[in-house]
N, C-alpha and C positions, 0 to 999 in steps of 0.2 A: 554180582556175577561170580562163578567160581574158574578159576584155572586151575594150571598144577604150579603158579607158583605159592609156596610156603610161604605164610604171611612171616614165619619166624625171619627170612631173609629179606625182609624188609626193614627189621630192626635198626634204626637209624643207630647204635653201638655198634654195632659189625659194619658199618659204614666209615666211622670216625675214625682218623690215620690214612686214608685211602687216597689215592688221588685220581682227577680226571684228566683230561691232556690240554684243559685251558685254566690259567689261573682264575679268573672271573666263576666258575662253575665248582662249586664243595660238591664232593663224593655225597653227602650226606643229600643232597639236594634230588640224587637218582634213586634209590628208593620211593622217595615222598611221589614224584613222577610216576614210579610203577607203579604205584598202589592207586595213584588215581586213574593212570590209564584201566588197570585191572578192574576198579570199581566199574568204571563207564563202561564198560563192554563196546558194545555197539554206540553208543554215546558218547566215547571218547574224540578227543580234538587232534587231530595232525599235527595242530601247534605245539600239545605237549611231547609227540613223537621231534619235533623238532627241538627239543632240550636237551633229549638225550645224544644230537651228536657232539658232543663234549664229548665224549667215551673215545672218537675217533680221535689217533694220534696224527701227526703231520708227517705227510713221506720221509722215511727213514727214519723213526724214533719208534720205540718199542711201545706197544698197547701199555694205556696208565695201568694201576693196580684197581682201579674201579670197574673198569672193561672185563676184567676177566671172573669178577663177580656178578656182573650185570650181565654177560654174554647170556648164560643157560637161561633166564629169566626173561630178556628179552626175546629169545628161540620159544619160550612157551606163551608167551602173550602170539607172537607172532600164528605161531601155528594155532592158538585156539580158534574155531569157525565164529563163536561167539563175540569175538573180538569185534568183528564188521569191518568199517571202512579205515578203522586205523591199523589194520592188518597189513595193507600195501604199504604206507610209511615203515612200518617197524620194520618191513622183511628188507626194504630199500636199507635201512639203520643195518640191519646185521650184516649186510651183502657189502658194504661200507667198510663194517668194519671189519669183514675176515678176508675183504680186501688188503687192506692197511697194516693187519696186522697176522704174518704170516704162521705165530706163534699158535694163535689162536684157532686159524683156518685151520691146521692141525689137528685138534683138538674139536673142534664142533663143526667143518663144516659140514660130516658124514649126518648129523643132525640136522644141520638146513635142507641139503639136497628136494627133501621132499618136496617144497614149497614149489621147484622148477614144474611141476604136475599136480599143483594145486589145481579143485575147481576155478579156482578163480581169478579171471584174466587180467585182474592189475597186479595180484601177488604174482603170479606167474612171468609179470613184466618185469616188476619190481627183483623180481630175484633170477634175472639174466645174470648178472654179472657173479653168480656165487657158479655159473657151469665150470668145470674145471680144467677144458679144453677144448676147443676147435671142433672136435670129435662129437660131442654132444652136443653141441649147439646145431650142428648138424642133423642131429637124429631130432632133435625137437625139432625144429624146421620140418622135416619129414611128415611129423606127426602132430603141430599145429592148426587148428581152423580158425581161429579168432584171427580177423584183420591187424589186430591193434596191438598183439603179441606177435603175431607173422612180420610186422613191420619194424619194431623192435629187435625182433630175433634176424631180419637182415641188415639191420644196422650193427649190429653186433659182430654178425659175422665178419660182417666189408671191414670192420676194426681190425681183426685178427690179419688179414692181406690175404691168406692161404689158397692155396689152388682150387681148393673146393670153396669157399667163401669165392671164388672171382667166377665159378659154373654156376654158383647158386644165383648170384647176378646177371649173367648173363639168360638166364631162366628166366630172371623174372623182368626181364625188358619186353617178354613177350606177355606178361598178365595182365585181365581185363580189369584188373581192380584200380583204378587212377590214380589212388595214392603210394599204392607199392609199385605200382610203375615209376611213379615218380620218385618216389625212395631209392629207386635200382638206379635211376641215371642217378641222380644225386651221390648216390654212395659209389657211384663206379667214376668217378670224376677225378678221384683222388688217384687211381692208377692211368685215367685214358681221360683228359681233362679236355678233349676237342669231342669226346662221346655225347655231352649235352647238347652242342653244336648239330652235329647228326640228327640228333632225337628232339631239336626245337620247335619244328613244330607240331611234331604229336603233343609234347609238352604243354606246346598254348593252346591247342583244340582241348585239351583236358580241361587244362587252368581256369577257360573262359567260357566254359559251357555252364551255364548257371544251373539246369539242372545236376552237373556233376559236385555240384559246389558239398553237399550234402556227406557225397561218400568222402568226403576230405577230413570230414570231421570226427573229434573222439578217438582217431587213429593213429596220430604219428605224433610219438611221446618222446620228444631230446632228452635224455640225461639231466638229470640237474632241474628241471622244470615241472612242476607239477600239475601245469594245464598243459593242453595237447595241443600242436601247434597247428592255423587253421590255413585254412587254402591264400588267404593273404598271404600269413608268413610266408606261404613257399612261392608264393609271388616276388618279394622282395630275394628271397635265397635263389630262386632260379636266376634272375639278375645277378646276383654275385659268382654265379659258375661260369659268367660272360668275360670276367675282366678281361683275361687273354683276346677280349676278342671288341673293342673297342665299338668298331662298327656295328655289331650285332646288338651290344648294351645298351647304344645309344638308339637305336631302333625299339626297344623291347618297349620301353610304356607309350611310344606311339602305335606298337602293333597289342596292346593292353586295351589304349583307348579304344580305337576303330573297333574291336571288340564289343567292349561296354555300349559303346553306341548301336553298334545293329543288335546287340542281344536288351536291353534297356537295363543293364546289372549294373546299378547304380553303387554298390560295394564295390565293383571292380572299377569302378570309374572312381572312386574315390583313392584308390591305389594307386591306379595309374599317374595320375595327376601328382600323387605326391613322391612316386617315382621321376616323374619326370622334372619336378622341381627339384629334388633331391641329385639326379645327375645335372642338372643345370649350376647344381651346387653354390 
């Protein structure tokens, strides 16, 4: 496969003397990495996108000296379309790291930006956190259709706290789609933590309707997780937006069961049960 990176930049001699920001990981070691992600194109493993975060330094220490050769190299595997499924890892890698390191983000992130209006709705997801304020996470909101990016780009928001991030939630308490609905109570919990309370039980009419079970999936992608979290996990999460509220918690996988039972949702009975063993603690 061809990119724009310069096979001469992969020269493991321009490597040597370099460092990366864990000692167990040789500089020399991120080359050998690109060149076989670059060979695989569409063929390449996530796994070896996971080598390369050695590059990221630990909050509050400055990018190694390996990061800031790897940076443009990894910004062109990234953006190549060729690349295929290892293109959402790498842009998550670069979003990582001009996170981490503000020297850099400087210097390349006007190069990443584009990837926020990629075709493609996992780079697109993957490279939320390279927006570079409030403002624009906003205008993509706007101009978003993909569920699984719309749901992303409101967790996002709800991060930032902002007044427009708390109208955008409020928007979306009224959407038909069940999992951004349930995204919005979720994420509005952290400013109004009795709003799930409110909104409980449209929540279980969602949660327990087996034919809704379907739109839950493939769509709501946590940070840090590389499978999408499925209508269970937000089974056991919506319990957790309970504590404050004892009596309701301790209700919740008896009002899971009686569900499972008139609907025959044998996954949700399986929940339930371990909900309910799980507060019996």
């Amino acid at each position: 496969m061809t990119t724009d990176i310069p096979l001469t930049a992969l020269d493991d001699a321009l490597w040597e003397g370099l460092e990366t920001a864990h000692w167990s990981s040789p500089a020399t070691m991120v080359p050998r990495v690109l060149h076989r992600l670059a060979l695989a194109g569409p063929d390449g493993r996530a796994e070896d996108c996971e080598l390369l975060h050695c590059l990221v330094p630990e909050p509050g220490l400055p990018a190694p000296s390996a990061a800031h050769v790897a940076l443009p190299l990894l910004l062109a595997l990234a953006t190549e379309p060729g690349m295929g499924a290892t293109r959402a890892p790498l842009t998550a890698l670069v979003a990582r790291l001009l996170r981490a390191a503000p020297d850099l983000a400087a210097r390349h992130r006007s190069g990443a930006l584009p990837l926020l209006a990629d075709p493609d709705p996992a780079v697109r997801r993957a490279a939320l956190p390279l927006a570079p304020d409030p403002a624009t996470l906003l205008g993509l909101w706007r101009t978003e259709d993909d569920p699984s990016v719309r749901l992303s780009l409101l967790l996002a928001l709800a991060a930032t706290g902002t007044t427009g991030a708390r109208a955008v939630l409020a928007e979306t308490l009224t959407e038909d789609h069940p999992a951004l609905y349930a995204a919005a109570v979720h994420a509005s919990a952290a400013f109004d933590p009795d709003l799930p309370v409110r909104h409980l039980g449209r929540l279980l009419t969602l949660l327990t309707d087996p034919a809704l079970r379907p739109r839950f999936a493939n769509v709501w992608y946590a940070p840090n997780r590389p499978d999408p979290l499925t209508r269970e996990h937000l089974l056991w999460a919506t319990y957790g937006l309970l504590d404050h509220r004892p009596d309701l918690q301790a209700a919740f996988p008896g009002e899971l069961l009686a569900a499972a039972e008139r609907t025959g949702d044998g996954a949700l009975r399986r929940e339930a049960v371990l909900l309910a063993r799980h507060h019996a603690g």
